[in-house]
C-alpha positions in Angstrom: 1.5 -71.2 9.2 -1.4 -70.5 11.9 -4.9 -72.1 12.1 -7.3 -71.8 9.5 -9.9 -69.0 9.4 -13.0 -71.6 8.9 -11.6 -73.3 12.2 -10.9 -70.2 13.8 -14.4 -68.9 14.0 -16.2 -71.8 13.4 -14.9 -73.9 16.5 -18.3 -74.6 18.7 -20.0 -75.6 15.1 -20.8 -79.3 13.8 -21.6 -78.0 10.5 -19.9 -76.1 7.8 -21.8 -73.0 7.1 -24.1 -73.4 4.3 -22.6 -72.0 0.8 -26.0 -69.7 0.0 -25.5 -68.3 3.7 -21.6 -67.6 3.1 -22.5 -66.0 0.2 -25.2 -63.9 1.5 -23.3 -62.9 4.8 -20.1 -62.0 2.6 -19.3 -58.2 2.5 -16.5 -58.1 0.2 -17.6 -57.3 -3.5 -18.0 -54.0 -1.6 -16.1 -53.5 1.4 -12.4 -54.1 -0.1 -12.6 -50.6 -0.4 -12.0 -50.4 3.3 -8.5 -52.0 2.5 -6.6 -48.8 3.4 -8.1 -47.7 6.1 -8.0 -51.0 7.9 -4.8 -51.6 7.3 -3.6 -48.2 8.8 -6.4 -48.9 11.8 -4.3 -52.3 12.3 -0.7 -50.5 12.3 -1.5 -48.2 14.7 -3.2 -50.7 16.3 -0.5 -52.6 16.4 2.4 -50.1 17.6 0.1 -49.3 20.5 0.2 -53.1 21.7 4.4 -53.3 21.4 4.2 -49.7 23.5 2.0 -51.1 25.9 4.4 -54.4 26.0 1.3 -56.1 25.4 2.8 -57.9 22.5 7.1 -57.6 21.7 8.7 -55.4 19.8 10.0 -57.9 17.2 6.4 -59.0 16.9 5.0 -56.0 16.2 7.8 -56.0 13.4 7.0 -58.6 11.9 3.3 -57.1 12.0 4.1 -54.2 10.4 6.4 -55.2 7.7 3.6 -57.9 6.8 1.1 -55.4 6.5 3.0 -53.1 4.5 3.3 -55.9 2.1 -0.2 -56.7 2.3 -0.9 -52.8 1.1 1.4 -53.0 -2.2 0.1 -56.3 -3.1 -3.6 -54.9 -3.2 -2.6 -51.1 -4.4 -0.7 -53.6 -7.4 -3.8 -55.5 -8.0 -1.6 -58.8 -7.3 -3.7 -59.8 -4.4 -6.0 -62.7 -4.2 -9.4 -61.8 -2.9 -11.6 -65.0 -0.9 -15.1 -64.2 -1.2 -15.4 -67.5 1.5 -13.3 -65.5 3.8 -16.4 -63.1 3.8 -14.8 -59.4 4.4 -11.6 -57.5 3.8 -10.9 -57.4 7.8 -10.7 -61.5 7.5 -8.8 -61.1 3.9 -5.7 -59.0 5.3 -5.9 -60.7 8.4 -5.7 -64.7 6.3 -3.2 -63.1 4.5 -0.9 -61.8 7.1 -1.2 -65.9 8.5 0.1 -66.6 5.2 3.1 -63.9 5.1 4.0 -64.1 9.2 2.9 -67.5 10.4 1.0 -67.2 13.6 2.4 -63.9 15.2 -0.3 -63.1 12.7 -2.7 -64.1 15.7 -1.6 -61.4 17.8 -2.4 -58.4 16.2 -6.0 -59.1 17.3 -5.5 -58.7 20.6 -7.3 -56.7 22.5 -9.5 -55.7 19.3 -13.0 -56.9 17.9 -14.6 -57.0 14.3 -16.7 -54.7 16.2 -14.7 -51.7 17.0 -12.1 -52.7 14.1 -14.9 -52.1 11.5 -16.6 -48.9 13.2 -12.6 -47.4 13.1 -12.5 -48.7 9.4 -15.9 -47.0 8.7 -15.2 -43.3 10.3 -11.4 -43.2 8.6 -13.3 -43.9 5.2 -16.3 -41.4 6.2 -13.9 -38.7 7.4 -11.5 -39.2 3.9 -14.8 -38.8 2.5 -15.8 -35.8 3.8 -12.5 -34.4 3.3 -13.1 -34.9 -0.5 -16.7 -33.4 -0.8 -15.7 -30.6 1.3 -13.2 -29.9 -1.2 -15.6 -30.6 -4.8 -18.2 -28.2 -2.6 -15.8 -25.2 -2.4 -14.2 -25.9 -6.3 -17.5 -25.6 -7.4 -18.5 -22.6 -4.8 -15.2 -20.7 -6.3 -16.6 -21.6 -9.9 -19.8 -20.1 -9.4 -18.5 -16.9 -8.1 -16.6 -16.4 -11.1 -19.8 -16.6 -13.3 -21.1 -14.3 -10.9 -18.3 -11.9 -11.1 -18.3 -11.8 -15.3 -21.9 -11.6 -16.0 -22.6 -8.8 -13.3 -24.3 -6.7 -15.4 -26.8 -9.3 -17.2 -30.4 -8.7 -16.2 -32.7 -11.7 -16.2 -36.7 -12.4 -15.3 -36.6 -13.1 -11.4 -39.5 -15.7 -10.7 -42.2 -16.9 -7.7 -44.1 -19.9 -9.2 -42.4 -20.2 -12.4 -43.9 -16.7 -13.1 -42.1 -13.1 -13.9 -42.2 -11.8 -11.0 -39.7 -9.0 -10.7 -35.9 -8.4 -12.7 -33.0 -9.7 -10.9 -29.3 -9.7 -12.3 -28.6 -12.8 -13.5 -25.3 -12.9 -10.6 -28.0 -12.4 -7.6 -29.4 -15.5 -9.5 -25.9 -17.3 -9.3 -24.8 -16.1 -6.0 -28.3 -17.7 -4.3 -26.2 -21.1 -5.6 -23.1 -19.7 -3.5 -25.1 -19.4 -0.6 -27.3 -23.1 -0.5 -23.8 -24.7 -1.2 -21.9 -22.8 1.3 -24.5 -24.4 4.0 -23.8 -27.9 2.5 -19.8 -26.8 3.3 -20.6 -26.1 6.9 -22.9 -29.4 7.5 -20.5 -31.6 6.2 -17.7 -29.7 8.5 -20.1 -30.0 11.6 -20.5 -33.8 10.5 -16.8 -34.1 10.1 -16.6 -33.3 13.8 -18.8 -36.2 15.1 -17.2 -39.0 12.8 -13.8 -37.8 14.1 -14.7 -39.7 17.1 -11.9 -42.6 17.8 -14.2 -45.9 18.3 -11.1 -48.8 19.2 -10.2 -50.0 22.1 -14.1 -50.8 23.2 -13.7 -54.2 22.2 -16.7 -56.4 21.1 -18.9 -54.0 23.2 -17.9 -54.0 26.8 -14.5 -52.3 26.6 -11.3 -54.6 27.6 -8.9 -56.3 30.2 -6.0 -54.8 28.5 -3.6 -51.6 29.5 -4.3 -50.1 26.2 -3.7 -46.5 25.1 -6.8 -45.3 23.4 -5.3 -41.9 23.2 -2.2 -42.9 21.6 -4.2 -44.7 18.7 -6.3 -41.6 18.3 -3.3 -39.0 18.4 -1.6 -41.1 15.3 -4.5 -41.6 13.3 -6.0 -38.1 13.5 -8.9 -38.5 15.8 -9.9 -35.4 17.7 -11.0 -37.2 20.3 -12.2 -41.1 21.5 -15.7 -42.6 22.2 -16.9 -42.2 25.4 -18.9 -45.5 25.8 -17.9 -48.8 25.0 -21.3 -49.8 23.5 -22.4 -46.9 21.9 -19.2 -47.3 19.6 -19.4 -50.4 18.1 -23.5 -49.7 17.4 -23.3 -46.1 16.7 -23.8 -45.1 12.7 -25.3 -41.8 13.3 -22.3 -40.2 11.8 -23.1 -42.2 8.5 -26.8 -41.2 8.9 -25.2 -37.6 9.4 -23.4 -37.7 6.6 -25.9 -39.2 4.0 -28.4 -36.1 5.1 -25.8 -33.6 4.6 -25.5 -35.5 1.4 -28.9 -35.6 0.5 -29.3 -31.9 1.0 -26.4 -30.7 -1.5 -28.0 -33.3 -3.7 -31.1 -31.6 -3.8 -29.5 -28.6 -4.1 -27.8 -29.7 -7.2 -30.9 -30.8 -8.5 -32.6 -27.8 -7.8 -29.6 -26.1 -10.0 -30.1 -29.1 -12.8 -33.7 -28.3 -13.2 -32.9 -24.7 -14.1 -30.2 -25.8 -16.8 -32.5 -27.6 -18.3 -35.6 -25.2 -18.5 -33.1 -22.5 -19.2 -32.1 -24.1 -22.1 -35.1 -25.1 -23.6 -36.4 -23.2 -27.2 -39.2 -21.5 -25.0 -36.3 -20.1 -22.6 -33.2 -19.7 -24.5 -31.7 -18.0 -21.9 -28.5 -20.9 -21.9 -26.6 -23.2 -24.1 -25.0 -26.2 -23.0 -21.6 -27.3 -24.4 -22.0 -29.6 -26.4 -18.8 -31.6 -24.2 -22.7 -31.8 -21.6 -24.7 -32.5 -24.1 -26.6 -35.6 -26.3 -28.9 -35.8 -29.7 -31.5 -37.9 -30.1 -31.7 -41.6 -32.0 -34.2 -40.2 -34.3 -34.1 -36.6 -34.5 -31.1 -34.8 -35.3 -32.1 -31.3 -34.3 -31.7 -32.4 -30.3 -29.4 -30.7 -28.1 -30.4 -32.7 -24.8 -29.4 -31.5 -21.2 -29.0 -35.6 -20.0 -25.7 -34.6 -17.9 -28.2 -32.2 -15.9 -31.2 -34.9 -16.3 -29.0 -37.3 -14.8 -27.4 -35.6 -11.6 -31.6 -34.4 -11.3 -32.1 -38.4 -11.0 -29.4 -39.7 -9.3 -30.8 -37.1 -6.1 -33.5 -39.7 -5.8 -30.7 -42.7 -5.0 -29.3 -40.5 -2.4 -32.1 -39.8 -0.4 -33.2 -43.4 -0.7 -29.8 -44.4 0.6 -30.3 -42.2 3.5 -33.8 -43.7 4.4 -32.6 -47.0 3.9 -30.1 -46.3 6.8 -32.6 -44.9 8.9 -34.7 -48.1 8.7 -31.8 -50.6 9.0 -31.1 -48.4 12.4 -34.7 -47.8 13.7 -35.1 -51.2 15.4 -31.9 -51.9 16.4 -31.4 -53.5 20.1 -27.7 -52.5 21.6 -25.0 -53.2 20.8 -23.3 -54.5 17.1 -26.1 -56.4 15.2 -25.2 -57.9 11.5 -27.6 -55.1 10.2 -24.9 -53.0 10.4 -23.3 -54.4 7.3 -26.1 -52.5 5.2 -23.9 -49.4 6.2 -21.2 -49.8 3.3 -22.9 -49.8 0.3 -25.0 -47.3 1.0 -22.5 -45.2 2.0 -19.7 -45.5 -0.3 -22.7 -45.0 -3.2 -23.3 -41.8 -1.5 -19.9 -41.1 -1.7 -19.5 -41.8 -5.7 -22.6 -39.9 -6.8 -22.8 -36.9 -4.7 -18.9 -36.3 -5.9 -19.3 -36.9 -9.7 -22.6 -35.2 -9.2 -21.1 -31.9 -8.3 -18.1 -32.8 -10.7 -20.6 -33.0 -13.8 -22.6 -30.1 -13.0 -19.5 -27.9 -12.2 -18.8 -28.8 -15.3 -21.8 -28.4 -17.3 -22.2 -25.0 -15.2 -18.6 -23.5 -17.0 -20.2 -25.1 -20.5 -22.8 -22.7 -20.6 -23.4 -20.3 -22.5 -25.6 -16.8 -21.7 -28.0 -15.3 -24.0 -28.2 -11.8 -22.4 -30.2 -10.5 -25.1 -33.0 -13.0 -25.1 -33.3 -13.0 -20.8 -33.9 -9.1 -21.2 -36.3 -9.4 -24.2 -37.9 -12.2 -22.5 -39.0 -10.0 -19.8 -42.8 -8.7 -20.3 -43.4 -4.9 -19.1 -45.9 -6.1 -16.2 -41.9 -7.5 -14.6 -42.3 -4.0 -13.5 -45.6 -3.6 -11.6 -44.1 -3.8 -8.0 -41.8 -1.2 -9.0 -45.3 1.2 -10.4 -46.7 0.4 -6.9 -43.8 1.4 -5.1 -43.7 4.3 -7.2 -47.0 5.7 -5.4 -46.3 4.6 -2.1 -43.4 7.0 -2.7 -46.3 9.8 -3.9 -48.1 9.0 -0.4 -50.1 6.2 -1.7 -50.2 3.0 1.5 -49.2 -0.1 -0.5 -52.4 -1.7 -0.4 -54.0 1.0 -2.0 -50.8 1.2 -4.6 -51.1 -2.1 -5.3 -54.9 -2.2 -6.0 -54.1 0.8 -8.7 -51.3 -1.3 -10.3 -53.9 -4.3 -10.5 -56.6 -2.6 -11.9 -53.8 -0.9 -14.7 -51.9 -4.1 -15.2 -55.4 -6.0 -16.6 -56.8 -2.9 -18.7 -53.0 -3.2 -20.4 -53.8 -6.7 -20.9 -57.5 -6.7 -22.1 -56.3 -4.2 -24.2 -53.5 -6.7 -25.8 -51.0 -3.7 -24.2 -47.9 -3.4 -22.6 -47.3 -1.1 -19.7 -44.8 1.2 -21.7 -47.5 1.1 -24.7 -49.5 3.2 -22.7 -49.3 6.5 -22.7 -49.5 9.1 -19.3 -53.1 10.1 -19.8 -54.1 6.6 -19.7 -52.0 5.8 -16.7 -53.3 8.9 -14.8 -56.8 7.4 -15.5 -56.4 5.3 -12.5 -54.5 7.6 -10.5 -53.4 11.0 -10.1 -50.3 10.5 -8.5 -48.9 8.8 -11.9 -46.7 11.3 -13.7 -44.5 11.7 -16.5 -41.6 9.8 -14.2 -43.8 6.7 -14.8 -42.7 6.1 -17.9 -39.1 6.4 -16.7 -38.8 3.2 -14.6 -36.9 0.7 -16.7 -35.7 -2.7 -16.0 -31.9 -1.3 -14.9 -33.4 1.3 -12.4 -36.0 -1.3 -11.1 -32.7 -3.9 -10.0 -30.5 -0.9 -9.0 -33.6 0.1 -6.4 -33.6 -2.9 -4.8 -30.5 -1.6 -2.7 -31.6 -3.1 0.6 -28.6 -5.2 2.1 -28.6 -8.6 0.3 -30.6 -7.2 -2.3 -30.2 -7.2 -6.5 -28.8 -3.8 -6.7 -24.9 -4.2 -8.1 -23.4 -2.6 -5.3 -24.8 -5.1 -3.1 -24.3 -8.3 -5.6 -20.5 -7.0 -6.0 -20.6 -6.7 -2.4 -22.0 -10.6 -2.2 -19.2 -11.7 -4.2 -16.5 -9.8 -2.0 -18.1 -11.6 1.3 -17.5 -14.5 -1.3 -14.5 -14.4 -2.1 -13.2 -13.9 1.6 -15.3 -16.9 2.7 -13.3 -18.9 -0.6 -10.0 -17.5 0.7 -10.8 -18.6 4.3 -11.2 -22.4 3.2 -7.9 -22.6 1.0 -5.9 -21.1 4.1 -8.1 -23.9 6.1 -7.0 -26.6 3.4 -2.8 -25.5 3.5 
């Protein structure tokens, strides 16, 4: 039934390989998960090889229908993993030996580890890609919904945690729309670089065998194949890629997090969790903790160290494959798994909430309104500078005096200038978002106009998707 794996790549040692080291080089508590996409790597693989008459017909056969065995037995959970067989390349490929006797052998040919496991890394990076692209845009549609239905909620707009001017609460929500929307178009431009088709460069030199690299590419989906032999088997920028596009919309969801869980603090109260997002406490029974949010806020910190980890496993690299390269998987595939449950959980903890209107508008002090008092006098002939020294000097007598703005009365206002009339007393918080009508602004006509532009963009990636 064919030659044992131990003897067939340990032929030139004396020596079995010690048991620690076995253990310590073995990649497959983690990289079974590339089972799929080697297996469809080694089909194609194998198809091109009976084209090319480098192997029969019948052998490529028996090839096939051995590896569609191999794929039920592990998608059934029936088959027997060998962690001494080290990875799931040499599990599939022991197993085949088992199933089709030494034709097994062939399938091989003209193929390396190499260039097997950088195809088997870029079909599971792509598949990835494909899947965040797709949690990205769910939760992109989600927030313009929550946009659309709370257009007409005002809510304190800040610089340094401050007040700093009003805002409508779906200018707020739309910002979101926007950071997200350029995590969608890195992780397209990243999907373009990993779609690069790496077999058929062998261990690193390329090979003496009439192969059809395009052939392989066209039936597995590749846009295009790798131009050099020995960049291919030792490139992992794409990963790199990848993980920083990853990082970013990580950040970005932590960014989002943080807010969800000031927001809903007593001292805020401008949101509510559902409680579906939400814990107590072991002692005290008044808690409604944020730990969803606190969570996806932590777990940013794993990505990004996942990402430098790759960048120092690659920064001293010599050309071409070096075992360092095994370090790629795990980081990876735990990329994969937070940054997608990451924007599952907060997509949903995001629909959960619920707005308190009433306490984002009474939240909001009457000094929320001072760039709108200076702008005011510009508009009397006032330059700004000299506008905003006026508002200053108002804004601080208000508050020596334990005042609000619209607790003062005109004759007090026109005590620090004479441009201040009666109007004044007019400018509210609805009038002060409904000025800001520049495009991109907070005024609703540009905010519905925001979520129109949204909702093409959202209709643009579904007609991408069918």
């Amino acid at each position: 039934m064919g030659v044992k794996k131990e003897a067939r790549l340990r032929g030139r040692f004396k020596e079995d390989i010690n048991e620690a080291v076995q253990h310590y080089l073995a990649s497959l508590p983690y990289d079974w998960r590339l089972h799929r996409h080697d297996i469809e790597g080694s089909l194609a693989h194998a198809e091109m090889l009976a084209r090319q008459k480098i192997i029969t017909r019948s052998d490529y056969t028996s090839i096939r229908d051995g590896l569609h065995s191999i794929m039920k037995e592990i998608e059934s959970g029936r088959f027997q993993f060998k962690l001494e067989l080290e990875d799931i390349h040499m599990n599939i490929e022991s197993r085949l030996f088992e199933l089709i006797g030494d034709t097994a052998g062939k399938l091989h040919t003209a193929r390396s580890r190499n260039d097997q496991v950088a195809l088997d890394m870029r079909l599971y990076a792509r598949r990835a890609a494909w899947k965040v692209l797709e949690a990205l845009q769910r939760f992109n549609s989600q927030l313009v919904d929550i946009a659309e239905k709370n257009i007409k909620v005002i809510m304190p707009g800040y610089t340094h945690l401050q007040q700093a001017q009003p805002v409508l609460f779906s200018h707020h929500v739309m910002a979101y729309f926007q950071m997200f929307s350029r995590d969608i178009q890195r992780f397209e431009s990243c999907l373009s670089r990993i779609n690069i088709m790496p077999l058929g460069s062998g261990a690193l030199a390329g090979l003496p065998y009439p192969v059809d690299r395009e052939f392989i590419a066209g039936k597995l989906g590749f846009d295009d194949i790798s131009a050099n032999s020995i960049d291919a088997v030792s490139d992992r920028d794409f990963i790199i890629e990848f993980e920083s596009a990853a990082a970013i919309a990580m950040m970005h969801l932590s960014r989002m997090a943080e807010e969800i869980i000031i927001w809903s603090t007593a001292e805020f109260g401008f949101i509510e969790v559902g409680d579906a997002y939400a814990t107590s406490s072991s002692i005290m029974p008044q808690k409604k903790n944020p730990d969803a949010a606190e969570l996806a806020r932590g777990k940013t910190g794993r990505v990004y160290g996942h990402l430098m980890a790759m960048l120092t496993v690659m920064k001293g690299l010599p050309l071409a494959y070096n075992r360092d390269l095994q370090e790629d998987k795990e980081s990876l595939f735990d990329t994969v798994d937070t940054l997608i449950s990451s924007l599952d959980i907060v997509s949903g903890i995001v629909s959960s909430i619920r707005i308190n209107a009433a306490r984002m508008k009474y939240s909001m002090q009457s000094y929320i309104l001072a760039t709108d008092m200076a702008d005011y006098l510009v508009k009397k002939g006032l330059s700004f500078r000299e506008a905003h020294d006026v508002v200053s000097r108002l804004v601080t007598y208000a508050v020596d005096n334990n005042r609000e703005l619209n607790e003062l009365d005109i004759r007090e206002y026109r005590g620090f200038s004479k441009l201040f009339d009666k109007d004044v007393l007019a400018i509210t918080l609805q009038k002060s978002v409904e000025a800001k009508s520049s495009q991109g602004g907070t005024a609703t006509v540009e905010v519905k106009k925001s979520i129109e532009r949204a909702r093409d963009v959202i209709r643009g990636y579904e007609k991408k998707q069918s």
